[in-house]
MARLOZA-45268 format. One record per residue (C-alpha): x, y, z negated; residue in one letter; residue number from 1. Coordinates in steps of 0.5 Angstrom, whole numbers, plus 500, padded with zeros to 3 digits. Layout:
<recs>
+-----+-----+-----+------+-------+
!   u !   v !   w ! mivo ! kolza !
+-----+-----+-----+------+-------+
!   X !   Y !   Z !    A !   NUM !
...
+-----+-----+-----+------+-------+
</recs>
This chain:
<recs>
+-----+-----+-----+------+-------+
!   u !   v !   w ! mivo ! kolza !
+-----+-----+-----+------+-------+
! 438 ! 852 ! 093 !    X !     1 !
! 441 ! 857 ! 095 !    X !     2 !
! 441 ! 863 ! 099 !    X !     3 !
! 445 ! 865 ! 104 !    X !     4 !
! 446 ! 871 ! 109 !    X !     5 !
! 451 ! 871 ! 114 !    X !     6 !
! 454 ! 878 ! 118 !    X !     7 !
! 459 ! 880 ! 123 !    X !     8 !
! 465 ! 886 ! 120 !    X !     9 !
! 468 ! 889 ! 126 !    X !    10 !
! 476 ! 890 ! 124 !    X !    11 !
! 476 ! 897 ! 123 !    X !    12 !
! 470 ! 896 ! 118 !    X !    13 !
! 473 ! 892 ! 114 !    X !    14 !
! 478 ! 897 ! 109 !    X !    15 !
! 472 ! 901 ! 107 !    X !    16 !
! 468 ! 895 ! 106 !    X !    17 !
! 473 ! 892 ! 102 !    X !    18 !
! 473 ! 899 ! 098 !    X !    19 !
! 466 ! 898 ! 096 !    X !    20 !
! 467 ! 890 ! 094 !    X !    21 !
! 472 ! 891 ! 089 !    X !    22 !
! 469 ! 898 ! 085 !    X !    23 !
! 463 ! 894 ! 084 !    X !    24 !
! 465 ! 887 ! 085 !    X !    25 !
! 470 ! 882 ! 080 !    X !    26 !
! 475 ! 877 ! 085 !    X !    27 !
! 475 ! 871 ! 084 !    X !    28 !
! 479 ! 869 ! 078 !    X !    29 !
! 482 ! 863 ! 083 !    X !    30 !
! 484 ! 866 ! 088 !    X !    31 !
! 492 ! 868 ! 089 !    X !    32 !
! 493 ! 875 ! 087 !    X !    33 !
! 491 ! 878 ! 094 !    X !    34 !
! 486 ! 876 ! 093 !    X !    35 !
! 485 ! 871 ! 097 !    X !    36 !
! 486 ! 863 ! 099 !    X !    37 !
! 486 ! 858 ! 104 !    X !    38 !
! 481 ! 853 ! 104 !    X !    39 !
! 482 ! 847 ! 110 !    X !    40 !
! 477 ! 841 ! 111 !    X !    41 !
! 475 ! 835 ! 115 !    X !    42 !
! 467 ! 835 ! 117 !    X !    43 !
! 465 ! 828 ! 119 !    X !    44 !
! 460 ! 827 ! 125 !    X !    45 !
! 457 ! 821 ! 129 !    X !    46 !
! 460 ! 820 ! 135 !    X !    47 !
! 455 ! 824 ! 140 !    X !    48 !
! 457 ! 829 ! 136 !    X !    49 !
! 450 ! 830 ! 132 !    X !    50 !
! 451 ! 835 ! 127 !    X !    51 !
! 454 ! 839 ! 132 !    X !    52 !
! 448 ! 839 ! 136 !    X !    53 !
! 442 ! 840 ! 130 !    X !    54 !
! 447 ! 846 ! 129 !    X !    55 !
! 447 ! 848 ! 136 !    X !    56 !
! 439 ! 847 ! 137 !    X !    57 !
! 438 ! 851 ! 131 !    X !    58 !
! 435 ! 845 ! 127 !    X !    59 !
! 431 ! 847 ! 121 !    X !    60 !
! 433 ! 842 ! 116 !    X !    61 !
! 441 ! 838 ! 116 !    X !    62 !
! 447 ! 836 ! 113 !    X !    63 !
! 455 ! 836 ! 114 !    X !    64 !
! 459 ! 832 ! 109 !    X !    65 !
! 467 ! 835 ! 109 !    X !    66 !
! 473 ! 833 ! 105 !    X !    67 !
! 477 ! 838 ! 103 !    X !    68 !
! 484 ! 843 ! 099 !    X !    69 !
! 486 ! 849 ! 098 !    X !    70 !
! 492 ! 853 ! 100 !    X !    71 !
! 498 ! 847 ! 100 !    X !    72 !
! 495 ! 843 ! 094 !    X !    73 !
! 494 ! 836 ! 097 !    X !    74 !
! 493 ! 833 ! 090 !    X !    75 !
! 486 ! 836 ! 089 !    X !    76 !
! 481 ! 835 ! 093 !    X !    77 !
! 473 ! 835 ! 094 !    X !    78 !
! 467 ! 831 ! 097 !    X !    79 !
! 462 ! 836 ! 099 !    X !    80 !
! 455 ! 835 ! 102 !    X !    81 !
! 452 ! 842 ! 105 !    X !    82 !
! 444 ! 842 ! 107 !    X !    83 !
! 440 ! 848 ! 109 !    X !    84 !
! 433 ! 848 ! 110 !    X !    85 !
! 432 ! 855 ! 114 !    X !    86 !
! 436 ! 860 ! 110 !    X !    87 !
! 437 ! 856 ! 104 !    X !    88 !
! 444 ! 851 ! 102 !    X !    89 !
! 445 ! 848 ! 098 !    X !    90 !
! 452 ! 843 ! 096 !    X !    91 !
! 453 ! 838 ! 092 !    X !    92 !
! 461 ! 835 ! 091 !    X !    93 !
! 465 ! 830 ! 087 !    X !    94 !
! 473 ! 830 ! 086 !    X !    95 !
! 477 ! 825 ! 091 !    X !    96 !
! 485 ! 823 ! 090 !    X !    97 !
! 489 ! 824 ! 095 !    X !    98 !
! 490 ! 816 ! 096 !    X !    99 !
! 482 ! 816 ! 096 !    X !   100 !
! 482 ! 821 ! 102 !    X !   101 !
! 489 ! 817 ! 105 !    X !   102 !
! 484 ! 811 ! 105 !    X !   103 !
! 478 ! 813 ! 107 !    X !   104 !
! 481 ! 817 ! 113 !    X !   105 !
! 484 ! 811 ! 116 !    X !   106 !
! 478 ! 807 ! 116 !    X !   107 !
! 478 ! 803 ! 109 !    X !   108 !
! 472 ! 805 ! 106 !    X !   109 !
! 468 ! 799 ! 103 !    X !   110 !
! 472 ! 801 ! 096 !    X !   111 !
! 467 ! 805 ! 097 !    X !   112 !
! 461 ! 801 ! 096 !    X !   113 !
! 461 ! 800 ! 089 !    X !   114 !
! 464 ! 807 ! 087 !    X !   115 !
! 460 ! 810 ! 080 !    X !   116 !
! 460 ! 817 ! 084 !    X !   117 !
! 453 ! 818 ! 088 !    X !   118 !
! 456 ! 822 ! 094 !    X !   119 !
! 462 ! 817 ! 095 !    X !   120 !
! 457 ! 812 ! 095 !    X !   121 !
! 452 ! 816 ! 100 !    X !   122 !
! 457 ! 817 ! 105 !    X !   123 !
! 459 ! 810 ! 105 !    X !   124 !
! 452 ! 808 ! 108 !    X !   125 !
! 452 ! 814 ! 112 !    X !   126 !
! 459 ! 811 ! 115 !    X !   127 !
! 457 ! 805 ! 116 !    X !   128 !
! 449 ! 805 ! 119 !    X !   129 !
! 450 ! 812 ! 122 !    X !   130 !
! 458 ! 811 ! 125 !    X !   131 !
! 460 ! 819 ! 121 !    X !   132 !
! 467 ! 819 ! 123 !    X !   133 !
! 473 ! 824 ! 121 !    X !   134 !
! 471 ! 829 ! 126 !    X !   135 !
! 473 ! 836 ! 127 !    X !   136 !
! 478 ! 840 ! 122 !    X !   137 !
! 477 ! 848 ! 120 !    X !   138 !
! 482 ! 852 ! 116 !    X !   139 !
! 481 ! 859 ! 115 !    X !   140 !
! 483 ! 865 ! 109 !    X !   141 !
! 477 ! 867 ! 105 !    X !   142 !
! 477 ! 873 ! 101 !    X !   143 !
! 472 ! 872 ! 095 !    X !   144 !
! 467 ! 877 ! 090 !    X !   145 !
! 463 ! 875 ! 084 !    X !   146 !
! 458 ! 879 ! 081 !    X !   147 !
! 454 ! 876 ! 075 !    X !   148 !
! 446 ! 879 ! 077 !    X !   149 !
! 443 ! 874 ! 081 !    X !   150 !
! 449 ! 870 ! 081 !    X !   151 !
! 453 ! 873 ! 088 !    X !   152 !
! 458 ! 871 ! 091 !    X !   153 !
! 461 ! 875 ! 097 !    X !   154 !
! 466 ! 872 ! 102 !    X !   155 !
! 469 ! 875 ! 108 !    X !   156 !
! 473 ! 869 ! 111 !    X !   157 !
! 478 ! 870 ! 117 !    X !   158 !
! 484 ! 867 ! 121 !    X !   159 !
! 479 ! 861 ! 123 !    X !   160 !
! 484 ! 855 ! 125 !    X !   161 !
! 482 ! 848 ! 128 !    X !   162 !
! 486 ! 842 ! 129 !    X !   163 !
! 486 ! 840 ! 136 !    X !   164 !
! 483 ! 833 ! 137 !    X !   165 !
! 488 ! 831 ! 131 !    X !   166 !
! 483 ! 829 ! 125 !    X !   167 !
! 489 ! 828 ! 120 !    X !   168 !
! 488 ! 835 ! 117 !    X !   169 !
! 494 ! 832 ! 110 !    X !   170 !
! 500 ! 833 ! 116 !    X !   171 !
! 503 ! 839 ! 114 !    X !   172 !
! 506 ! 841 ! 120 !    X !   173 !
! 501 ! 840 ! 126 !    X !   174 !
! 499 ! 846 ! 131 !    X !   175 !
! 493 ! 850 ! 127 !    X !   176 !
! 490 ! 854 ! 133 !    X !   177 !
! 486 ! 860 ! 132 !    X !   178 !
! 479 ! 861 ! 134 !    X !   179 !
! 477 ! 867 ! 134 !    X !   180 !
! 482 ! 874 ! 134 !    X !   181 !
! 482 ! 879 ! 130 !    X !   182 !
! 476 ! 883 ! 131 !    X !   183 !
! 472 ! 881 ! 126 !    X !   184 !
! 471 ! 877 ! 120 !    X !   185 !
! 466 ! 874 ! 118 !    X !   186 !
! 463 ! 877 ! 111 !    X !   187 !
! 458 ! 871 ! 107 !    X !   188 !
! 452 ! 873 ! 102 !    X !   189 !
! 450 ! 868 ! 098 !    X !   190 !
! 445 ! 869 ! 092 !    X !   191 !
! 439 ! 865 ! 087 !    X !   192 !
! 433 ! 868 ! 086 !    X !   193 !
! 434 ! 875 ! 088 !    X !   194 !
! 440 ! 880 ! 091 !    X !   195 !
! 441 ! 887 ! 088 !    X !   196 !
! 441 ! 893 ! 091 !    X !   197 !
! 448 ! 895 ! 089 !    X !   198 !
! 451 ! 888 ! 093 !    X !   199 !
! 445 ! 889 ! 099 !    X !   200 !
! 446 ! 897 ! 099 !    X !   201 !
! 454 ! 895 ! 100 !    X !   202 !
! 454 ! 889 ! 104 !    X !   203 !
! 449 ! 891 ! 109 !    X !   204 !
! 452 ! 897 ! 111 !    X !   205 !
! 457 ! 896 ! 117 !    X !   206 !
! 455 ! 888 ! 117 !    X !   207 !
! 451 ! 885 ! 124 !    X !   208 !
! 447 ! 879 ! 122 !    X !   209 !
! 449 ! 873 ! 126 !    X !   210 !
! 448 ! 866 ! 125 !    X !   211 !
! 456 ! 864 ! 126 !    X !   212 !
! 459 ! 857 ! 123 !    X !   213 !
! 466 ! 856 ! 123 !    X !   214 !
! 464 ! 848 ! 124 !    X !   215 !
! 461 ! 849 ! 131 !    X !   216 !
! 468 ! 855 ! 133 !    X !   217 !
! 472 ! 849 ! 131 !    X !   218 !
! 467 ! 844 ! 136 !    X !   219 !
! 467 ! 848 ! 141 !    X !   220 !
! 474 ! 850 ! 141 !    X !   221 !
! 477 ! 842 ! 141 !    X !   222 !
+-----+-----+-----+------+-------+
</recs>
């Protein structure tokens, strides 16, 4: 598992934060060439909203399963399961087609049953004993660092969006409203064994530790 670190970046802060990102940091090679790239997701719950609430009450232990794209590639997509334990996560994930998310999100889902990929067929038991449904969309713009020691990765996420109760998060065209201004962005450390001190001297320096998730800015907002 891996650990991760979450801050606060007050606007004004950002552009020296970013200086200092990339004197030391490579961008991830994946993104656009500002450096960024949109991801949007569909995380499923139960329907009293359960992983809402083990969020919400600090729960130690949990999981969220989610679909979702990059940018405006709805031809690619991934399933991922996302587990925390205290301050370590850890993600596992397999590649889904868009017919295979057409499905499923409209509720055919015993195909599922007999598929060779363990996380399709984990969240086909979930769905059928556990009721985890479509729930909530999130859509945001992250802005993303490697660095190779200790295996780093920096983001610094913004412009979070949410769906309005509409859980068909393929249509192209539906109102994306914003969570949150553009006061802050939310910067994320995620690291193996060990954090730097170069990456720790750069990334603590203005940042405000917070617990923030963007699947409860998005619940909330609905």
């Amino acid at each position: 598992m891996r650990h991760e670190i979450k801050g606060r970046v007050s606007a004004t802060e950002v552009p020296a934060l970013r200086s200092r990102l990339q004197a030391v940091l490579q961008r991830d090679p994946n993104a656009r060439p500002d450096g960024t790239y949109d991801i949007h997701s569909i995380y499923f719950d139960t329907p009293t909203l359960r992983a809402l609430m083990q969020k919400q009450v600090g729960m130690p232990a949990r999981d969220k399963y989610r679909i979702r794209y990059y940018n405006e590639n709805r031809e690619f997509f991934r399933l991922e399961r996302k587990s925390k334990v205290g301050s370590l996560c850890d993600k596992v994930g397999c590649s889904l087609t868009r017919d295979e998310v057409e499905r499923l999100m409209s509720g055919n889902i015993s195909w599922m049953a007999g598929d060779d990929r363990r996380l399709l067929r984990e969240l086909f038991l979930r769905m059928r004993t556990e009721m985890l449904q479509p729930s909530v969309q999130v859509h945001y713009t992250r802005e993303a660092y490697i660095y190779a020691p200790g295996n780093v990765r920096v983001t610094l996420d913004s412009n979070i969006r949410t769906g309005l109760y509409n859980t068909d998060f393929l249509a192209p065209d539906q109102p994306r409203p914003r969570t949150q201004g553009d006061d802050f962005m939310l910067l994320e450390v995620k690291f193996d064994q060990y954090l730097p001190d170069v990456i720790r001297s750069i990334t603590c320096c203005g940042a405000r530790p917070m617990s923030f998730s963007k699947f409860e800015a998005c619940h909330s907002y609905d």
